[in-house]
C-alpha positions in Angstrom: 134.2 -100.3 -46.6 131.4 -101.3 -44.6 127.8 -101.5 -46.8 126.6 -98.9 -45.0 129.4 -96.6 -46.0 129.3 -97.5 -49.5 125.5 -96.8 -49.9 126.2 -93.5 -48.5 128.6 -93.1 -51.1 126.7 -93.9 -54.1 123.9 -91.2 -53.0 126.6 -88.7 -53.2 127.7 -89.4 -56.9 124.4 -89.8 -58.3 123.1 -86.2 -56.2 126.1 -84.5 -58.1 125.5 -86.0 -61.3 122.0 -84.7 -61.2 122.9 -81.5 -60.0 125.5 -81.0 -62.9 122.5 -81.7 -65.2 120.2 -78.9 -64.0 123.5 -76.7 -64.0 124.0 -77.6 -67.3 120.2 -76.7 -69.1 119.8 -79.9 -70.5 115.9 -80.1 -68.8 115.4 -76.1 -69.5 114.8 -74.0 -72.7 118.2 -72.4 -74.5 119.3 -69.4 -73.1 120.3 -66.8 -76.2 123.3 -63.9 -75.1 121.5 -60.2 -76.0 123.8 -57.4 -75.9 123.2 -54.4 -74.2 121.3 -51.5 -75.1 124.5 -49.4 -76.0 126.5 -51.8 -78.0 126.3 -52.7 -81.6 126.4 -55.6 -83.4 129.7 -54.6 -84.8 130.8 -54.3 -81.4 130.1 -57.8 -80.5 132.9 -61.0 -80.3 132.5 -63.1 -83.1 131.0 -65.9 -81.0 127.9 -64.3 -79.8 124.3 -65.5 -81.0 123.1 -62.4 -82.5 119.3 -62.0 -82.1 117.8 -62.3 -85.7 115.6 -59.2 -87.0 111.6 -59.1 -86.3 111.5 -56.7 -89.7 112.7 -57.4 -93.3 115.9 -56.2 -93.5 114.8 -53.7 -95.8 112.7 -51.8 -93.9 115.5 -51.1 -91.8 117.4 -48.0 -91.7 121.4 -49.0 -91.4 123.6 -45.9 -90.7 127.3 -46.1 -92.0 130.3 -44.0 -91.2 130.9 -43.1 -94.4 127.6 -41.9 -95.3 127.5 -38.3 -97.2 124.6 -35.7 -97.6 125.1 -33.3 -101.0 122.9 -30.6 -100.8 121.3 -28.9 -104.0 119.7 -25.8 -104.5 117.4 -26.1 -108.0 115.2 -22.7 -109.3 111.5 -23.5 -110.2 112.1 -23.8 -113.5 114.0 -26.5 -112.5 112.5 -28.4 -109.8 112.4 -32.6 -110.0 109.0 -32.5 -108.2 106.7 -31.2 -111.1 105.1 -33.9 -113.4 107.1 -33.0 -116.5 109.3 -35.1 -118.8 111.8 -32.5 -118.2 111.1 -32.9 -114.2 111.5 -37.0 -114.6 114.3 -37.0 -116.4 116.2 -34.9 -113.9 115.2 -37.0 -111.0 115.7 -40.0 -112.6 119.4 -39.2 -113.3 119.9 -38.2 -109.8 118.0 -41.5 -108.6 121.1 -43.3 -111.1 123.6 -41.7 -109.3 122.5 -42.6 -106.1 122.2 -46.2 -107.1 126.0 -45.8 -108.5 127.4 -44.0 -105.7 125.6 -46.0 -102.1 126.2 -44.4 -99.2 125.5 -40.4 -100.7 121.9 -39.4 -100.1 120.6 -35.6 -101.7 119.0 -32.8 -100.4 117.5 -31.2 -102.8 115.8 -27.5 -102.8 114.0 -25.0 -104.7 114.4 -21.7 -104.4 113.2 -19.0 -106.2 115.3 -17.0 -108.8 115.6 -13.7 -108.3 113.6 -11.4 -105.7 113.3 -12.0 -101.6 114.6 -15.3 -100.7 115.6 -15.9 -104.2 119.0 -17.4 -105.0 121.8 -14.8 -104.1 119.6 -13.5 -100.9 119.4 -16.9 -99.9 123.1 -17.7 -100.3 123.8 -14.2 -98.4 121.5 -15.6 -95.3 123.4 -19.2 -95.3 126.6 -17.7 -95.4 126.2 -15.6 -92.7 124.0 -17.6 -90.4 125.2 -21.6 -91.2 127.8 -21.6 -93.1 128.0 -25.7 -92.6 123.8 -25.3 -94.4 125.8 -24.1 -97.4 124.5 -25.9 -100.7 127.1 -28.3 -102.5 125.9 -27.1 -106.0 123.2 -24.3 -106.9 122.2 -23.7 -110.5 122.5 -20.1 -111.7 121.7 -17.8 -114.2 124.4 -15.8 -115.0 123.3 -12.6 -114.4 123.9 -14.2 -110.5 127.1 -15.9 -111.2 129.1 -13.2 -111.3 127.6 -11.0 -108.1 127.7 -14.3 -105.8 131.5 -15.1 -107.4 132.4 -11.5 -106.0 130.6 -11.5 -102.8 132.7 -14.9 -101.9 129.8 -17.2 -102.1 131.2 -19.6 -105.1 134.5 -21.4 -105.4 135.8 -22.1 -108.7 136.1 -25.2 -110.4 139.6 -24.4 -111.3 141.7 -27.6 -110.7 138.9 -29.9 -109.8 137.9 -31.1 -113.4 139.0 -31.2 -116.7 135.4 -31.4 -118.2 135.2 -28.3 -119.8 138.5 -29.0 -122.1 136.1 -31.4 -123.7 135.7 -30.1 -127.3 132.2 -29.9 -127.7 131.1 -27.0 -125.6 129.4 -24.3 -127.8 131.4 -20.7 -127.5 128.7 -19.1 -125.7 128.2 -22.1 -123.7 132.6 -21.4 -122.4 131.8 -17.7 -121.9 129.1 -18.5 -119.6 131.2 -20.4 -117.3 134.5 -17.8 -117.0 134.6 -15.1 -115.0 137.8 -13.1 -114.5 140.0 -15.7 -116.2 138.6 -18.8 -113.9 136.1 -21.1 -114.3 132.7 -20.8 -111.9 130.1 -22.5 -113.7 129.3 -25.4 -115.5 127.2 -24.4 -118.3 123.7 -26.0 -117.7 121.4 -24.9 -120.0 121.0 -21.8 -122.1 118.7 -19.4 -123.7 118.7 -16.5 -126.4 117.0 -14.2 -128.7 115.2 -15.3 -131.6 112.5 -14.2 -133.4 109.0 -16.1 -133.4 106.3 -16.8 -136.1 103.8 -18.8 -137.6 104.7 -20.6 -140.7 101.0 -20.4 -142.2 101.1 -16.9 -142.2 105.1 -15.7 -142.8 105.8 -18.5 -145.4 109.6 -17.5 -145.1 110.9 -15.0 -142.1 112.6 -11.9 -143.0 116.8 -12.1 -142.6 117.9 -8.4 -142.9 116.5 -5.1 -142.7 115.9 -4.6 -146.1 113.2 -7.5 -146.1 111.6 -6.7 -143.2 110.8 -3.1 -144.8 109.6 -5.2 -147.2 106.6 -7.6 -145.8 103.3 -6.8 -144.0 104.4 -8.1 -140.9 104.7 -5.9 -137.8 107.8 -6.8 -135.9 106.5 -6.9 -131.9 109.1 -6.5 -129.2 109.5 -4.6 -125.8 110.4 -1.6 -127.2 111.3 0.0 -123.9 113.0 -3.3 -122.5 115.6 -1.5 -119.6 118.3 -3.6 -121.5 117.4 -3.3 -124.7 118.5 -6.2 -125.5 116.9 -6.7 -129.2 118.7 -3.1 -129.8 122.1 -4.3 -128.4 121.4 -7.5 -131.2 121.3 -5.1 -134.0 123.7 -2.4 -132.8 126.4 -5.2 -132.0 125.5 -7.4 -135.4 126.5 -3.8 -137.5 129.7 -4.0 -135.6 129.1 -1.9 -132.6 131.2 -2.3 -130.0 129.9 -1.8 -125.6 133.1 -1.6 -124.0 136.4 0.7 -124.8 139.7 -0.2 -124.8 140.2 -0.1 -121.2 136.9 -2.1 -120.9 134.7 1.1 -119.6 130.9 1.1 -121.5 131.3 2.6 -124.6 129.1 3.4 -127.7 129.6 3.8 -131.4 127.2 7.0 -132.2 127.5 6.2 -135.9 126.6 2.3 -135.4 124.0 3.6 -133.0 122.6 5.8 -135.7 122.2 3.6 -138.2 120.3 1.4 -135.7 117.9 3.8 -135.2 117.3 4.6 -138.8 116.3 1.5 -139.5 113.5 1.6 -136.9 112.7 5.3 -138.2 112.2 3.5 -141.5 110.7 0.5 -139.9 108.2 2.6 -138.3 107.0 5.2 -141.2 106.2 1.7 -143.2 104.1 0.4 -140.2 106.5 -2.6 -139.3 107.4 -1.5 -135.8 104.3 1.0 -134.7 104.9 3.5 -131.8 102.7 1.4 -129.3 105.7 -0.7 -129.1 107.1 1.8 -126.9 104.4 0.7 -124.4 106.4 -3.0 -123.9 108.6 -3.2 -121.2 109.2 -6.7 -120.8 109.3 -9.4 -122.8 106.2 -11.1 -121.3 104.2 -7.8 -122.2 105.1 -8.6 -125.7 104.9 -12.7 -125.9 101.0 -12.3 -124.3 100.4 -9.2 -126.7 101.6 -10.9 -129.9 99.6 -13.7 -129.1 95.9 -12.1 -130.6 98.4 -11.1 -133.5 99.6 -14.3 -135.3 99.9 -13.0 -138.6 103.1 -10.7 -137.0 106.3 -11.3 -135.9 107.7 -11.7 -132.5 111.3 -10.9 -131.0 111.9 -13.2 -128.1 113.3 -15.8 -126.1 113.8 -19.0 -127.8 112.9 -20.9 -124.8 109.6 -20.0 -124.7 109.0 -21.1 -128.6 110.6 -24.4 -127.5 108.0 -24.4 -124.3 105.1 -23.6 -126.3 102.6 -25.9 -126.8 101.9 -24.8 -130.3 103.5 -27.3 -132.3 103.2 -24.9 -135.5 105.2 -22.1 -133.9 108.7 -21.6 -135.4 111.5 -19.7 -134.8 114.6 -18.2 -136.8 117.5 -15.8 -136.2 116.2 -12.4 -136.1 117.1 -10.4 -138.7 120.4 -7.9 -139.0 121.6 -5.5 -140.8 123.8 -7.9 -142.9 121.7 -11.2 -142.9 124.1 -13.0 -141.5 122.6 -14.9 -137.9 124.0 -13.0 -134.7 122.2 -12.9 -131.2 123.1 -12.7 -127.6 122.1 -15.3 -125.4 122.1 -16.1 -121.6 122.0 -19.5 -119.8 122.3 -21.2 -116.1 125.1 -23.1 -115.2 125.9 -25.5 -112.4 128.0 -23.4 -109.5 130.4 -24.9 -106.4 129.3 -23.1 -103.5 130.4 -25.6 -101.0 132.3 -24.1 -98.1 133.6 -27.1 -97.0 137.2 -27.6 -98.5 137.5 -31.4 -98.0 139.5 -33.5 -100.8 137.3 -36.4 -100.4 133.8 -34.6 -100.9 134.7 -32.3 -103.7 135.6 -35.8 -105.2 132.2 -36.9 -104.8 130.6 -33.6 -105.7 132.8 -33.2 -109.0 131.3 -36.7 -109.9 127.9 -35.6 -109.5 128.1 -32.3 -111.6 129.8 -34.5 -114.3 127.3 -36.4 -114.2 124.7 -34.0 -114.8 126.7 -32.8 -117.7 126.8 -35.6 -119.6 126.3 -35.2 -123.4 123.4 -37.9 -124.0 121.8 -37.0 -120.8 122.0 -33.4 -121.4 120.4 -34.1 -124.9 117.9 -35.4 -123.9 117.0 -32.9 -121.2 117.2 -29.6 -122.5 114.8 -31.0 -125.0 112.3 -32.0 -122.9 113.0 -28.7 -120.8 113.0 -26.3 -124.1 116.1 -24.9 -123.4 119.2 -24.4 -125.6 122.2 -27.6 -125.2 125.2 -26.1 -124.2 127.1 -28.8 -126.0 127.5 -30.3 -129.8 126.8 -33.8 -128.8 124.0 -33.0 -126.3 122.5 -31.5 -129.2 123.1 -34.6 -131.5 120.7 -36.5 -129.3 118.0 -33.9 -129.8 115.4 -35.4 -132.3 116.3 -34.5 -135.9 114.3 -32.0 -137.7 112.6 -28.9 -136.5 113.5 -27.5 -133.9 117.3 -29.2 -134.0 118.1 -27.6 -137.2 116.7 -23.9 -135.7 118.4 -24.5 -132.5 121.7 -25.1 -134.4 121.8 -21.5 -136.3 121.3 -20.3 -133.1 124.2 -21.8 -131.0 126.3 -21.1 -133.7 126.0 -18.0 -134.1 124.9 -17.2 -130.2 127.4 -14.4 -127.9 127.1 -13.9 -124.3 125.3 -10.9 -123.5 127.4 -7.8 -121.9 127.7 -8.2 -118.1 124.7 -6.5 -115.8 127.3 -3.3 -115.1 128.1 -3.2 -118.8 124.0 -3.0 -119.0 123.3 -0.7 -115.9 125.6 2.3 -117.7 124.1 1.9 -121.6 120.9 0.3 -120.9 119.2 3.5 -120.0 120.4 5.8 -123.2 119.4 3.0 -126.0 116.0 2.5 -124.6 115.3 5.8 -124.1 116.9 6.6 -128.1 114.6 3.6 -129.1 111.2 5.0 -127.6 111.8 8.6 -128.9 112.5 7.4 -132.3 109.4 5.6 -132.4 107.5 7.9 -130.8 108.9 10.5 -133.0 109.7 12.9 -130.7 113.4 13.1 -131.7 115.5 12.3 -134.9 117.7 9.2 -135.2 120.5 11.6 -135.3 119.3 13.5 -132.2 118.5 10.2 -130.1 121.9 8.5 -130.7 123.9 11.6 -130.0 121.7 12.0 -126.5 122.3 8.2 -125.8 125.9 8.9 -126.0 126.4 11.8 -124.2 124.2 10.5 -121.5 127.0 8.4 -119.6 130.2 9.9 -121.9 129.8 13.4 -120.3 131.8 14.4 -116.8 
C-alpha cells in the first residue's frame, strides 16, 4: 500500500467511528420511550421506561375492572348527611366497609317516605323508566314492604343468607321481615306504642284499667286516629281477634264492647275527655300533651327515645289484664336490585350483613331512638333507663295488622271510639254499628 493510500484509509475508520458515536447519543441528552395517547401502562412490554407521575399518587384517580357501584336509597330519618351521632355512626360503618371491601364505591340517596316522590313512587318511576338506576338496597317501613313486594319491585332474600336463623331476633322483629311465607326485609329498626309521662308528676304509671279509673291523670291520645291503633292495643290485649278463619277482617262485638266500656267509664271519671275526639294523629296529640305534663300520653316510643327531655319516661300502656301487650311497626333493609348477578348479590348480602350486625346495631338504634330488632343489639344499649323500658316493650311487642286488614276495620272502631266519647251512642250501640259496618252484604 502506497502512503498515500493508507492515509486515505485511516480517515475512513476514524469518520465512521465518529459517526457511530453521534448515532449512538453518547454527546446528546437520553431519549425516554412515551407511549401513545391510547395505550396504558398495563399495555406496555415490560421493558419500557415508564414516564414517572407529576402528581402524588394519591391524588390520582385509578379505574379498575372490577370496580362496583351499590346504590342505596335511605328515608330522612335516616340520612348519613345530618350532624347526629345517629347520622355518624351510620356513615362511619359504611366508610368501614368500604375500607374492607376496595374496589366497591356507594351511592347513597334520600328519599322521602311516603307522599310524591317518596319511596314506592320512586321505585315505580325507576322501574319503569331505568331499570339498570334501580337501588341495590332501600330501607322500608313496612307498611311499604308489602305493596312494593307485590308490585314486583323487591326480591326476596330467600336463599342468599342465613342471617335471620341467628337466634337473637325479637318476634316482632321476624314478623316484620316475612311476607307470604318468604323473607323481604331485614329488620332495621323498629318502633311501637307506649305510653309517655313524667315521673315527677305520675310517681308510678297506671298498668290496667282499673288503675287508670283510679288516678287524676287524663290519658291523651288521637282519639279519632284512622287506625285506631291505641283501640286495636286494647281490643287485641282482651283477646280480640282482626282476621277470621279464612283470614277476612273480622271483629269480636263482645271484645269490642268491653273496649268501649272502659272508655265510657274512662270518660264519665274525666280520664279520657271528649275533646280527645278532636286528635287525629298522633302529632296532634304529642304537641297537645306537651302544655299538660301532669297527664298521660299514648304514643310512639320513638319519640320518648328522641326527646330531649331526659326526665320523660315511658312504660307499656295499660290493658285490660296488666299484663304488657302492644303492636309495633319498624323499617327493614329491602333487595330491590334487578340485576340477578351471583357475584354482586355476594357483595350486596355482605353489606346488609354488615349493617345488621348486633354491636353495631346496638349502638345505633340508641343513638337513633329507635327500638333494636335484636337481643344482643340491645345488650350494647347502655344499662339502665331506657334499656330496661325498651326490654318490656320488645318482649311483649306484635306486628301491627297489615294496611288492608286496617283499611276494612279502621273506619268502624274510630268512629265507635268518637261516639262513645262524645256520647252520642252507647258502648253497646257503637260496637254493634262497627261490626255491621263491613260484616253486612
Amino acid at each position: 500500500m502506497t502512503p498515500r493510500r493508507w492515509f486515505a484509509a485511516r480517515r475512513t475508520f476514524w469518520a465512521l467511528v465518529l459517526w457511530s458515536f453521534l448515532l449512538s447519543g453518547c454527546f446528546g441528552a437520553p431519549v425516554t420511550q412515551t407511549p401513545a395517547a391510547n395505550q396504558t401502562p398495563s399495555a406496555l412490554s415490560p421493558a419500557t421506561p415508564v414516564v414517572q407521575p407529576t402528581q402524588p399518587l394519591e391524588s390520582q384517580v385509578i379505574p379498575t375492572r372490577t370496580s362496583q357501584v351499590l346504590r342505596l336509597w335511605l328515608p330522612k330519618q335516616f340520612d348519613i348527611h345530618q350532624d347526629t351521632p345517629a347520622a355518624l355512626l351510620l356513615r362511619a360503618r359504611l366508610d368501614q366497609f368500604l375500607a374492607e371491601n376496595l374496589g366497591v364505591s356507594l351511592d347513597v340517596r334520600v328519599k322521602a317516605e311516603s307522599g310524591t316522590g317518596g319511596m314506592l313512587e320512586s321505585l315505580a318511576a325507576a322501574s319503569a323508566a331505568a331499570p339498570l338506576a334501580m337501588p341495590d338496597l332501600v330501607v322500608l317501613p313496612h307498611s311499604i314492604l308489602e305493596p312494593a313486594a307485590l308490585k314486583g319491585y323487591l326480591r326476596s332474600f330467600d336463599g342468599l343468607t342465613a342471617i335471620l336463623e341467628e337466634p337473637d331476633w325479637y318476634g316482632y322483629a321476624r314478623q316484620l321481615s316475612l311476607l307470604q311465607e318468604s323473607r323481604f326485609g331485614l329488620p332495621f329498626a323498629g318502633d311501637a306504642l307506649v305510653m309517655a309521662y313524667h315521673p315527677a308528676a305520675v310517681a308510678v304509671p297506671p298498668r290496667d284499667w282499673a288503675e287508670t279509673l283510679s288516678i287524676s291523670a287524663t290519658l291523651v291520645f288521637p282519639a279519632s286516629d284512622p287506625a285506631a291503633v291505641f283501640t286495636q292495643v286494647q281490643y287485641l290485649a282482651a283477646g280480640g281477634q282482626v282476621q277470621d278463619d279464612q283470614g277476612r277482617p273480622a271483629l269480636d262485638e263482645q271484645v269490642l264492647l268491653q273496649v268501649l266500656q272502659f272508655y265510657q267509664q274512662a270518660s264519665a271519671a274525666g280520664r279520657m275527655p271528649f275533646w280527645l275526639a278532636q286528635y287525629e294523629t298522633d302529632e296532634q296529640a304529642w304537641d297537645a300533651w306537651q302544655s299538660m305534663p301532669a297527664d298521660l300520653n299514648i304514643t310512639w316510643v320513638s319519640r320518648v327515645l328522641q326527646s330531649p327531655d331526659q326526665t320523660l319516661q315511658a312504660a307499656p300502656a295499660p290493658t285490660i289484664s296488666g299484663q304488657p301487650y302492644t303492636v309495633s311497626t319498624g323499617w327493614v333493609w329491602a333487595l330491590s336490585s334487578p340485576i340477578r348477578d351471583p357475584q354482586r348479590d355476594v357483595l350486596i348480602i355482605r353489606l346488609v350483613e354488615f349493617l345488621c350486625e348486633p354491636n353495631f346495631l346496638g349502638a345505633w338504634t340508641q343513638a337513633a331512638g329507635y327500638l333494636p330488632t335484636r337481643s344482643r343489639a340491645l345488650a350494647a344499649w347502655d344499662a339502665g333507663q331506657p334499656a330496661d323500658m325498651v326490654q318490656i316493650v320488645v318482649a311483649s311487642a306484635q306486628q301491627m295488622p297489615s294496611a288492608n286488614i286496617l283499611a276494612v276495620i279502621g273506619p268502624g272502631l274510630r268512629q265507635a271510639v268518637t261516639s262513645v266519647l262524645r256520647q252520642q251512642a252507647t258502648p253497646e250501640e257503637a260496637a254493634k254499628a262497627a261490626v255491621d259496618l263491613f260484616s253486612s252484604p
